[in-house]
C-alpha atoms as a printed R data frame, in Angstrom:
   type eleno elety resid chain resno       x      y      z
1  ATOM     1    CA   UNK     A     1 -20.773  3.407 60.864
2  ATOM     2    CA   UNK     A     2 -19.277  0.534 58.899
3  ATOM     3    CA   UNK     A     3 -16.592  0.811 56.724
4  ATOM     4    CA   UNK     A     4 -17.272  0.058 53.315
5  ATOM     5    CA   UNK     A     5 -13.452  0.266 51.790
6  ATOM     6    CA   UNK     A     6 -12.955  0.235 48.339
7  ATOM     7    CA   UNK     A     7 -16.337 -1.342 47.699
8  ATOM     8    CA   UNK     A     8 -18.196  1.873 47.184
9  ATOM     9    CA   UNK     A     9 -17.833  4.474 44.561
10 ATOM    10    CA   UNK     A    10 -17.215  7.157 46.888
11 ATOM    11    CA   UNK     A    11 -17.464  9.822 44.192
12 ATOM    12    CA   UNK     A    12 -20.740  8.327 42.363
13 ATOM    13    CA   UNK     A    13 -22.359  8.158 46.192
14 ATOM    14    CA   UNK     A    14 -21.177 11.795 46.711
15 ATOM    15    CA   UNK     A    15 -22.740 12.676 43.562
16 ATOM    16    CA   UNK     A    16 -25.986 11.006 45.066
17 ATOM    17    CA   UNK     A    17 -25.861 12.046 48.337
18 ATOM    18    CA   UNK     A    18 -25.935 16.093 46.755
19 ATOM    19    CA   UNK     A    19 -28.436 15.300 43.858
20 ATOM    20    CA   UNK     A    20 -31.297 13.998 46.997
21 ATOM    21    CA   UNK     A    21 -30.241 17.517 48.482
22 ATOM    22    CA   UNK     A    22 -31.203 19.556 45.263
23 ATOM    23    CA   UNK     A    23 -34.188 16.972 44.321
24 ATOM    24    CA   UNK     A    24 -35.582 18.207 48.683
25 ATOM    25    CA   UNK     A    25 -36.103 14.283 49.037
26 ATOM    26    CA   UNK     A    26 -35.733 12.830 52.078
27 ATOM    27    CA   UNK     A    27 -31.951 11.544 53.673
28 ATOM    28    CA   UNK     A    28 -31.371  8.327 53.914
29 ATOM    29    CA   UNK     A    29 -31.716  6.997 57.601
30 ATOM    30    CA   UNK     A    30 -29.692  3.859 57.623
31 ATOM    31    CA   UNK     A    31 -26.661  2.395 55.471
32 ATOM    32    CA   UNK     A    32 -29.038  0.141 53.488
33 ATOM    33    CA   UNK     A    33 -29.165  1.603 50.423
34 ATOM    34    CA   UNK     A    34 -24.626  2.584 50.615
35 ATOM    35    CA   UNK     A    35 -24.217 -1.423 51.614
36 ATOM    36    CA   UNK     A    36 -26.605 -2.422 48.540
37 ATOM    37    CA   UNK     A    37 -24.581 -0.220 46.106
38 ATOM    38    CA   UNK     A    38 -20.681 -1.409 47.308
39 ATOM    39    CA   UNK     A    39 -21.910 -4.939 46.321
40 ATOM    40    CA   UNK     A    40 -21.867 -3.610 42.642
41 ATOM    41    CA   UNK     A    41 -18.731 -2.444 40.976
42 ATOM    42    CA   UNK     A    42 -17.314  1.257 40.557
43 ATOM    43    CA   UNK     A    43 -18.471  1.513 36.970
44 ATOM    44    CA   UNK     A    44 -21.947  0.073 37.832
45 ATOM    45    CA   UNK     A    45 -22.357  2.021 40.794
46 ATOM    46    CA   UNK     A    46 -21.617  5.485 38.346
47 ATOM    47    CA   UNK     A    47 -24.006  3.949 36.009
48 ATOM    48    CA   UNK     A    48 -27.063  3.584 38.212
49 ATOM    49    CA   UNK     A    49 -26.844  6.736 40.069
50 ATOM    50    CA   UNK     A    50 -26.664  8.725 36.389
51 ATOM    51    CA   UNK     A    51 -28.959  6.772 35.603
52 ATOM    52    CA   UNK     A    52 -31.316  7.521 38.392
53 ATOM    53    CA   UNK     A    53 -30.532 11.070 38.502
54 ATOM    54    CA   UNK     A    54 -31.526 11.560 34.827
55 ATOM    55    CA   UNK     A    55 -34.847 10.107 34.959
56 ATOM    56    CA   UNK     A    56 -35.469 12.131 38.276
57 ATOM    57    CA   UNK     A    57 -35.598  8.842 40.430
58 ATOM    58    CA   UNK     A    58 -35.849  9.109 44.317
59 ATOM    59    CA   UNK     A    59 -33.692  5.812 44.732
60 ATOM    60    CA   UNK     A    60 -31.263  3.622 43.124
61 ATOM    61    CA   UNK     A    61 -32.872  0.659 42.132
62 ATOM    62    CA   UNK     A    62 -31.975 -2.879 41.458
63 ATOM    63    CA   UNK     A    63 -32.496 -3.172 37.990
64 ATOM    64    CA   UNK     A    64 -30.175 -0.672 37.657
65 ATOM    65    CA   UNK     A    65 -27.452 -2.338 38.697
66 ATOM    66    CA   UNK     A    66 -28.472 -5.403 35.411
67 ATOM    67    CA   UNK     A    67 -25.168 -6.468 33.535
68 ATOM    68    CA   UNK     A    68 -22.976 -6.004 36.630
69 ATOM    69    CA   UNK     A    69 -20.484 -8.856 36.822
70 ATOM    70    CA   UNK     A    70 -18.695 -7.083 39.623
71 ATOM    71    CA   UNK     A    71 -16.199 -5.830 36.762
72 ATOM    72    CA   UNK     A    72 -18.276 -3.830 35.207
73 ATOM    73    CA   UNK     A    73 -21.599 -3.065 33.034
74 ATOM    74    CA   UNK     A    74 -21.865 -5.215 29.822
75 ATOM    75    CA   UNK     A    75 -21.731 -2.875 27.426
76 ATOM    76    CA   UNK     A    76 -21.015  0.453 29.458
């Protein structure tokens, strides 16, 4: 497995990784989805996983990542 270093928010993926558990959806299969979200920064990472766990989401999605400017969410 690659390492990802201090690109991914360990604790919001964590947070993820247990809500998919709880929610019975399917585990990941691949790094995709841990690669797209170390792109973004810590604060936007924390941001779309809340966000996708509050409105019940099976994924993270892109447009939850809008306003990132890899030092965080405009206005978060």
């Amino acid at each position: 497995m690659e390492t990802l270093g201090s690109g991914l928010n360990q604790d919001a993926w964590d947070d993820w990784i247990q809500y998919r558990k709880d929610m019975k959806f399917k585990p990941y299969k691949s790094d995709r989805m841990k690669n797209h979200m170390a792109k973004h920064s810590h604060e936007a990472q924390r941001w779309a996983v809340d966000n996708s766990m509050n409105r019940e989401y099976q994924g993270v999605f892109p447009e939850n990542f809008k306003g990132d400017a890899k030092s965080g969410l405009g206005g978060y």
